[in-house]
Each structure stands twice: as C-alpha cells, then as structure tokens.
N, C-alpha and C positions, 0 to 999 in steps of 0.2 A: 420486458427487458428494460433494465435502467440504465441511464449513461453516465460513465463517469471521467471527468478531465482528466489527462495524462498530462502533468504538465514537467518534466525531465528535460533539463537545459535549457528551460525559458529563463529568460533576465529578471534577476531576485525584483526589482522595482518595477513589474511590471501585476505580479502575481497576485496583486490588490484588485485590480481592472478585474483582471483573467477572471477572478474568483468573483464578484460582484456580476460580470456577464453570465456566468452560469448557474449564480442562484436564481438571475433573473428571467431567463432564458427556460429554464424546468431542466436541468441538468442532476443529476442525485447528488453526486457528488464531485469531491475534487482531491489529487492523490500527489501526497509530495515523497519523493526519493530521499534515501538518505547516502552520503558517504563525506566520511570528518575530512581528508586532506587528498590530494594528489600526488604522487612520485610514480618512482620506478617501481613500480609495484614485482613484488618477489614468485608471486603467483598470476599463473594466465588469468584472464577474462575469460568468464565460461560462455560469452554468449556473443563471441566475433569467433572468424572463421579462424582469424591467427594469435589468437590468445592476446590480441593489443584493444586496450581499453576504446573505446568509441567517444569518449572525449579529452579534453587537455585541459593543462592547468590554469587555463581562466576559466575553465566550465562552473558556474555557480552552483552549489551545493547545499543552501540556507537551510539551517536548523530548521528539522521540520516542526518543533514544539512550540519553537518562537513565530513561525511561522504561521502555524495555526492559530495561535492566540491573536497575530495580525489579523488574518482572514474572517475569522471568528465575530471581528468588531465590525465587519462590512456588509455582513453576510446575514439570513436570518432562517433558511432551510438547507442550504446546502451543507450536505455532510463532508467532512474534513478527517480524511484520511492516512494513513502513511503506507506506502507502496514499493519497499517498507523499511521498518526499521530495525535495523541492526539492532535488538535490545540484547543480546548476549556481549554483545563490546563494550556494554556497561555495566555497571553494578545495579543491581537491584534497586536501590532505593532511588538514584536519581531516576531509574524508568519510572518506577510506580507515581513518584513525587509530578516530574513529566506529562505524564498521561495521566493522572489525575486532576490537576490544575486544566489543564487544556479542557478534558471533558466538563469541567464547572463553569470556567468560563466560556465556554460554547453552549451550553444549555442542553448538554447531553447530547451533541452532534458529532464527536469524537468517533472515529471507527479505526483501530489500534490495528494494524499489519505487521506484522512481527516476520524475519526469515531469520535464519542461523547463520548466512554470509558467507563469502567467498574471499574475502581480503585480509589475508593474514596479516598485511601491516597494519590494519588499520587495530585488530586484536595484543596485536605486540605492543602499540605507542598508549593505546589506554589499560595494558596492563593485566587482561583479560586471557583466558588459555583459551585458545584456537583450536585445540584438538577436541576438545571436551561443551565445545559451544553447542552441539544440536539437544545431547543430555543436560547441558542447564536450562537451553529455553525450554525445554523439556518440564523442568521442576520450575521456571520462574514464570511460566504464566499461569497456572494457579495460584502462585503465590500474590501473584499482582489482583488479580479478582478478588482476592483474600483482603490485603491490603484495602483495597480501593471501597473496601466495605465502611471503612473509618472505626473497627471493633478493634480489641486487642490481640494481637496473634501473635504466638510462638510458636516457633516452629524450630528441626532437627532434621537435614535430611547430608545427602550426598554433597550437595555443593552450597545450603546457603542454611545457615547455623543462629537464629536471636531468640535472646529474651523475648518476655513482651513487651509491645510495642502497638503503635497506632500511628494514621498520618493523618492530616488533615491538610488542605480541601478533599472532600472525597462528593464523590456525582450523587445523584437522587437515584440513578438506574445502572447498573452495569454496564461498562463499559465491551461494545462487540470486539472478538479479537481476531481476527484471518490470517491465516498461515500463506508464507510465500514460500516457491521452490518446486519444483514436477522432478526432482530425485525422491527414490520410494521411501528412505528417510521422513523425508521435507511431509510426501504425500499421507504418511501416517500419522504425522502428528496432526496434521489440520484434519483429520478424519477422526483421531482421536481428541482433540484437547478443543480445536478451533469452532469458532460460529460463525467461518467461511475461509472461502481459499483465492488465493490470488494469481492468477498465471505467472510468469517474469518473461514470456515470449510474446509476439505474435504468432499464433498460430497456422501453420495450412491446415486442410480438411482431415489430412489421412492423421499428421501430428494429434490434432487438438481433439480429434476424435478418442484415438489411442490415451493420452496419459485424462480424458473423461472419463472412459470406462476404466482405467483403476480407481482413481478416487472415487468412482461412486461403486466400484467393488470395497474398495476399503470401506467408506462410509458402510455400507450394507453389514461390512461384517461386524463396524460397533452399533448396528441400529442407530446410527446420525443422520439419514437423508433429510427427512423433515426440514424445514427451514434451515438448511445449510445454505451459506451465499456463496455462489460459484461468479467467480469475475476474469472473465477472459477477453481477450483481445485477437484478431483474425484478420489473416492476410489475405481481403478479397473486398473488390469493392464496396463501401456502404450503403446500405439498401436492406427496404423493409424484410423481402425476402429471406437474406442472410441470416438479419439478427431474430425472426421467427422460427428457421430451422434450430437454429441454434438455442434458443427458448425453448423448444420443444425437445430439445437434449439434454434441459435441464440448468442449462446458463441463464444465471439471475441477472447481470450487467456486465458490461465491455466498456473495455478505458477509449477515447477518442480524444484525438489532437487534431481540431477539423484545419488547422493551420498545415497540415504534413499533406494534408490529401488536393492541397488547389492546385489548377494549373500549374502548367509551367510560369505561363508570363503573369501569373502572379505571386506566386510561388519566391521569387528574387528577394520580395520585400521581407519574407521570414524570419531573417536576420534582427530587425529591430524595430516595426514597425507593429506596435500597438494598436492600433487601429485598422491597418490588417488583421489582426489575427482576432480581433470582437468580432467584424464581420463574417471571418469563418465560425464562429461560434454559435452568429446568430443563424448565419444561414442551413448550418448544417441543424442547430433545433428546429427551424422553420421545416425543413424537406425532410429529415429524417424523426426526428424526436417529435415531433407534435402527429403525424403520422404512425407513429406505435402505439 
C-alpha cells in the first residue's frame, strides 16, 4: 500500500512545506484538486448530502500545473499528481502543452487524473460543451499520449480535427493517466483507456467494496487488471490492518490528510498552523507508513 497526500483546501502558501514533508517523510505521492472559480453554481454538488458545495469563496483552488512545477522544484521522489483535473473544460492543447511541461520538469514524476466533471459553470465560462464532455475525454486521452510523444500527429475524429503537428517539451517516458469518478460511465473508461483509477469518496466497507468489484469486473472484461493503480480513500480508522485488507482487495494506495485525523484539542490549530500539520505528517509516516 502506498500513501498519498490529500491536500484539498489547505492554504496555497503552505503547499511548498506540505510537499517537501512528504517527499521526506516516504510518502508516494501528493494530489492537488482542481476547480477555476466559485459562484452559485447551477448544478448540485454530487458529494454533500444537500447538493451545496463543502467549500466558499475564499476556498483556494491553485492551478494545479503551476503548482506542480512549484512543488516539482522542492521535491526529488515524490510523485505529483492531479486528483483531478477537469481536462475536458479545456481545449486539447493547453492540456497536452500542461502536462507535458510539468512531466519534463519534474523528471518524469507527473501522474495526470483526469475526471469528465460535475460543474456545468465551470464548462460554460471556458467555452467547452458540458454535455458531450465524458465522449471527448474519451477521445483526448489518447490523443494527449499521442502528443506527449513529441512525433507529428494528425488526426480526424468526433470532437478534435489537426493537421500535423508536434509539441515540444515532451517527457522521456509516458506520462500515467487515472480516471476519476465511481459512475459506471466514469468506471469504464479508466478500465478502458486509464493506468489507474482514482476514488472521489471516502469509502465505508459495504460502499468501497461494491463500486471495487465493478472496476475490477470491468477491468477483467478488457483484460487490464495487471498493473492497474487503484487509489482509494476509507472511512475507518488508520491502521496497519485496514490498509492490508484492503491491499489484499487489490488497492494499490489511499489518499491521507493526517491533519483531519488528530484529536480534538489539537485538531483547533487546523485552520492555519503549519507546523501542525508537518507534525501530523510526520507522525502518521512514523506509526502507520514505516510500519507497512
């Protein structure tokens, strides 16, 4: 089991630290969120109990490509994730261009999460069709491995129409691509197209059981189990135990934000305290990560 940082509404000027504690610490990786703006959004939240967003308009949201390329500079094993990213609310090339740079300048540490999205506004203001978004990332993640080869490719399909063409920087090694989303859409294409899948819940038992065994019925049915990365997250306390069953079901790594899990009476300082939140970082590698 590998671990990797959840870090969704920590303070953008903190995420330098955060990430530098976890390469140090033996953490795998580190997984930034994406979404461009805040309003009244025209569509529920799929993942509160009343369709209202679980954060507000100062929640930080930092580009996760600029980000990365931050991180990137502080960092020297830790893999640098997105958990994930909206690539259908853009156009093709700023992704491939994106995630290609990132992957160069990180030294091939790049792990690219891709979902189809749930915010139609955010698809309207970049210009993007929100109906038709699970069939393009459908077609644009092969195209992006295409790309990111640095060869010339043309191409003629459904939604994305060039000459030839070529980008440059492009990585030494492919970049991995993981599908987010446990709708059976969502769940086929990272069984189809992906080289892992990402949760977007915490899990209970009887849930995270449940949408396991379809992906790894879908996986079976395109012959993809083999190194597939299964990365889940579970509502049960931390401990060797847990993350061993769960290994044994075929989950490769779980996100943790060991700052969510302290006490109460320390638990207060969460808010903005830096040097709280190393210490839960280190301590949960000490008791749980060095222990696996």
């Amino acid at each position: 089991m590998r671990f990797w940082q959840a870090v969704p509404f920590l303070e953008t000027e903190q995420l330098v630290e955060i990430a530098r504690t976890g390469d140090r610490c033996g953490y795998d990786a580190i997984a930034l969120s994406d979404h461009l703006f805040f309003t009244d959004y025209s569509v529920p939240y799929p993942y509160s109990g009343d369709g209202a967003p679980i954060w507000g308009p100062a929640t930080p949201w930092p580009d996760p490509w600029v980000t990365i390329g931050a991180l990137s500079s502080v960092t020297s094993r830790l893999k640098l994730a997105t958990n994930v990213y909206i690539a259908p609310a853009r156009d093709l090339f700023t992704v491939a261009k994106a995630v290609s740079t990132a992957a160069v300048l990180s030294g091939g540490r790049v792990i690219c999460g891709v979902g189809a999205g749930w915010c139609r506004d955010e698809f309207e203001q970049t210009g993007q069709d929100f109906a038709t978004r699970g069939r393009r990332l459908g077609e644009m993640v092969p195209l992006l491995r295409r790309l990111m080869t640095g060869e010339m490719v043309a191409y003629e399909g459904e939604f994305y129409a060039f000459r030839p063409l070529s980008i440059a920087p492009v990585p030494a090694a492919p970049v991995p691509v993981y599908f987010g989303g446990d709708s059976e859409p969502a769940l086929r294409r990272a069984a189809r197209l992906g080289d892992g899948w990402m949760g977007n819940q915490v899990y209970g038992e009887e849930e995270g059981r449940a949408v396991l065994a379809r992906l790894h019925a879908l996986l079976d049915e395109y012959g993809r189990r083999d190194g597939f990365e299964i990365v889940m997250s579970f509502a049960a306390p931390p401990g060797a135990d847990l993350y061993k069953r769960w290994r044994d079901r075929g989950v490769t790594a779980t996100m943790c934000a060991p700052w969510w899990l302290a006490p109460p009476d320390e638990a207060r300082h969460y808010a903005s305290d830096l040097a709280f939140k190393v210490a839960t970082l280190e301590r949960f590698a000490e008791e749980v990560i060095q222990k696996m």
